[in-house]
C-alpha positions as CSV (number, residue, x, y, z in Angstrom):
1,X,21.0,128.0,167.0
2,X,24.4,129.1,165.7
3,X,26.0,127.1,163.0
4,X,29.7,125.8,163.2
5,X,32.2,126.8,160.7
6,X,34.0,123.7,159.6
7,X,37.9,124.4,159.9
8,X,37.9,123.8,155.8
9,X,36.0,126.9,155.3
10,X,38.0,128.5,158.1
11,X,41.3,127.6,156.5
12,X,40.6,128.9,153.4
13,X,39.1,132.1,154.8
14,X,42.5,133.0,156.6
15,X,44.2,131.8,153.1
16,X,42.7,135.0,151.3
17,X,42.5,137.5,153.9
18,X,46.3,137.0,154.9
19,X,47.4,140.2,153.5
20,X,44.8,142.1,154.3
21,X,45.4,145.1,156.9
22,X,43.0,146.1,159.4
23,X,42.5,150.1,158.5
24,X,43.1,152.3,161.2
25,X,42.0,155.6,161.7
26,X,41.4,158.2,165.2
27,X,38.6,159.8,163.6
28,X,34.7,158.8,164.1
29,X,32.6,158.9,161.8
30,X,29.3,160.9,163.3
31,X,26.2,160.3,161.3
32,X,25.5,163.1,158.4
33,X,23.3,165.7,159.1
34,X,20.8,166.1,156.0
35,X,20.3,169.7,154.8
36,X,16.6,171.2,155.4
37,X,14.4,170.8,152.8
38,X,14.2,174.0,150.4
39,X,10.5,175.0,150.4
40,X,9.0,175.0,146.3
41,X,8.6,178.6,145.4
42,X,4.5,179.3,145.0
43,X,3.6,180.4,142.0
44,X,3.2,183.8,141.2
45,X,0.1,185.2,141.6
46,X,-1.1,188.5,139.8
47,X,-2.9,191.2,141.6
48,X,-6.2,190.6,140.2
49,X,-5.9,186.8,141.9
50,X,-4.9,188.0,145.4
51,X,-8.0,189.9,145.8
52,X,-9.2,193.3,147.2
53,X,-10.2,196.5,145.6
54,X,-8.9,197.4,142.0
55,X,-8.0,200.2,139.8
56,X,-9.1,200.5,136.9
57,X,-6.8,200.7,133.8
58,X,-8.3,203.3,131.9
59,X,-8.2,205.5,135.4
60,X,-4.2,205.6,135.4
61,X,-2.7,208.5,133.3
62,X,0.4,208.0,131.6
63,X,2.8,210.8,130.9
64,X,6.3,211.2,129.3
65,X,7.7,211.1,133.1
66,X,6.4,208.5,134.9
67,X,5.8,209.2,138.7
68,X,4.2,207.4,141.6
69,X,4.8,207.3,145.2
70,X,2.2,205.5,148.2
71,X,0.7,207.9,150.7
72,X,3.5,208.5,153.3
73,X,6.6,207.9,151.5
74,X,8.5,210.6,152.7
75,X,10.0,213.1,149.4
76,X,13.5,212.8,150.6
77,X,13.0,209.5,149.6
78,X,11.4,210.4,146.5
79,X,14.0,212.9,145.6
80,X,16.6,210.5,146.2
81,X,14.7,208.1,144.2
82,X,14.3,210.5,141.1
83,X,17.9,211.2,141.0
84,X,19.0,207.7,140.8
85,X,20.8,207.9,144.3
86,X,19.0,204.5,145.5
87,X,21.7,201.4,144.3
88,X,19.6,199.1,142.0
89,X,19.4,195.5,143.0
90,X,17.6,194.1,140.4
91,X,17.5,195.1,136.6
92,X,14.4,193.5,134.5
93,X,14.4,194.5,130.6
94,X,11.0,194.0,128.9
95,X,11.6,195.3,125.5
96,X,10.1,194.1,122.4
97,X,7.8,191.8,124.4
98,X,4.5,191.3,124.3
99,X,2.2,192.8,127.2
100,X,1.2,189.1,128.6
101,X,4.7,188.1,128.4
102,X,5.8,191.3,130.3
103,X,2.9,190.9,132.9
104,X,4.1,187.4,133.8
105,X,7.4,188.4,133.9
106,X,7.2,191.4,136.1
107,X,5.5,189.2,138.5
108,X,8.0,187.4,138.6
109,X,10.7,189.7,139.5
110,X,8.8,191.8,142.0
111,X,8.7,188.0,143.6
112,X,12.3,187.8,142.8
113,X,13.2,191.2,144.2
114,X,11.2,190.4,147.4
115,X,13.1,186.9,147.7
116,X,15.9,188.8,147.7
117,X,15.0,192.0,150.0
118,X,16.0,194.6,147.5
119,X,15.2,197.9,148.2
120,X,15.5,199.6,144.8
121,X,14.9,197.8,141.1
122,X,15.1,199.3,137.6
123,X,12.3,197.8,134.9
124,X,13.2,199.1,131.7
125,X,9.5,199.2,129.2
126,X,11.4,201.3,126.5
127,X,10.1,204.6,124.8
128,X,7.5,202.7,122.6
129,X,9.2,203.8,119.0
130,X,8.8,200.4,117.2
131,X,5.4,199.4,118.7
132,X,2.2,200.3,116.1
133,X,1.1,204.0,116.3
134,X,4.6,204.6,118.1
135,X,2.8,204.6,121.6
136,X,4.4,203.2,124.2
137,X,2.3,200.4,125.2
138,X,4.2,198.6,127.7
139,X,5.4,201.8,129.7
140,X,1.3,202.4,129.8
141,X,0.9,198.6,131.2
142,X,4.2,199.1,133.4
143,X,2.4,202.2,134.9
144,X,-0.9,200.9,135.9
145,X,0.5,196.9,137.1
146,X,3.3,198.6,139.2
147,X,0.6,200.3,141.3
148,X,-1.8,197.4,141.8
149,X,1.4,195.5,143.8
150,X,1.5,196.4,147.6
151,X,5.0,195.9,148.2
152,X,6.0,198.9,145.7
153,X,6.0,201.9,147.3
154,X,7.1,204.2,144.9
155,X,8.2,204.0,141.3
156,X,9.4,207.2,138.6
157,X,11.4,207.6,135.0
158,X,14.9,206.8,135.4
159,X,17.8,208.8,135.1
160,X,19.4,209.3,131.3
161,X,22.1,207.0,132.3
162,X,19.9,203.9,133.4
163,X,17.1,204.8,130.0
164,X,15.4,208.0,130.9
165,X,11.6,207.7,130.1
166,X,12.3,204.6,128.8
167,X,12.7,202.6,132.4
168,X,11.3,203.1,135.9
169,X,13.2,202.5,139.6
170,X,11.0,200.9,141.8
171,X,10.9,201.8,145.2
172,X,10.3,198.6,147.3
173,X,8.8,197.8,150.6
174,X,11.2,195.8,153.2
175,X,9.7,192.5,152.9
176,X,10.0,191.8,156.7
177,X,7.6,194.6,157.1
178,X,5.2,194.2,154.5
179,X,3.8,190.9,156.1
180,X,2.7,193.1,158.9
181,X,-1.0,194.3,158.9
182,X,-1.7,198.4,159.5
């Protein structure tokens, strides 16, 4: 049942919209599209928690010049990679930290790099000169976590330019082709 209007209410209606002008426009408005929902990044998750077989720390050498490279990288790759001809995507710098902090963080940006499908990195660990003994702890620790990632084919001391045996490029795996299985 629809209710009247009394021609009071009318009246006085008409009284305050006198002025008013319709707005005209050619232009529909279509209904907004929302933009997809951005996935929460996972949390990082160390080598030791993804499972598999390990190597041990105490097995992994380190020398002045640090050099590693997977079982088929080819060594015109390699070569290219010890010169510094690869263009770094990423740089990470882990000096003066502690080796937790430095673990977490190179997580991190491996995750980072792969987010981002970068080929070539640079981690700089440092020479080691103010740490106790003057050893370089973290380019030890660099050495041995770098090889327990699968997506990191290769890795060797940097040029002078980008640190010398104070920093490492990182040879990554294309992340479209690391979800593959062999």
């Amino acid at each position: 049942m629809k209710k009247q209007i009394q021609e009071s209410d009318l009246a006085l209606f008409r009284e305050h919209v006198q002025d008013a002008e319709p707005v005209r426009h050619d232009q529909v408005e279509h209904e907004r599209r929302r933009p997809p929902p951005v996935p929460r990044p996972r949390p990082v998750q160390l080598p030791e928690e993804q499972g598999g077989t390990l190597l041990s720390e105490s097995e992994v050498e380190t020398h002045e010049f640090l050099l590693f490279a997977r079982p088929g990288v080819q060594r015109r790759l390699m070569a290219e990679l010890q010169r510094g001809g690869i263009e770094v995507g990423l740089e990470l710098d882990l000096h003066g930290l502690h080796a937790e902090q430095a673990r977490g963080l190179l997580a991190e940006f491996l995750a980072e790099c792969g987010r981002r499908h970068v080929r070539c990195a640079l981690i700089v660990h440092g020479k080691g000169y103010r740490s106790a003994g003057r050893q370089p702890v973290l380019k030890q620790k660099v050495n041995y976590w770098l090889r327990l990632y699968d997506n990191v084919l290769a890795f060797c001391s940097a040029t002078r330019k980008d640190g010398g045996t104070g920093a490492v490029y990182i040879l990554l795996r294309n992340p479209s082709k690391s979800s593959r299985t062999p």
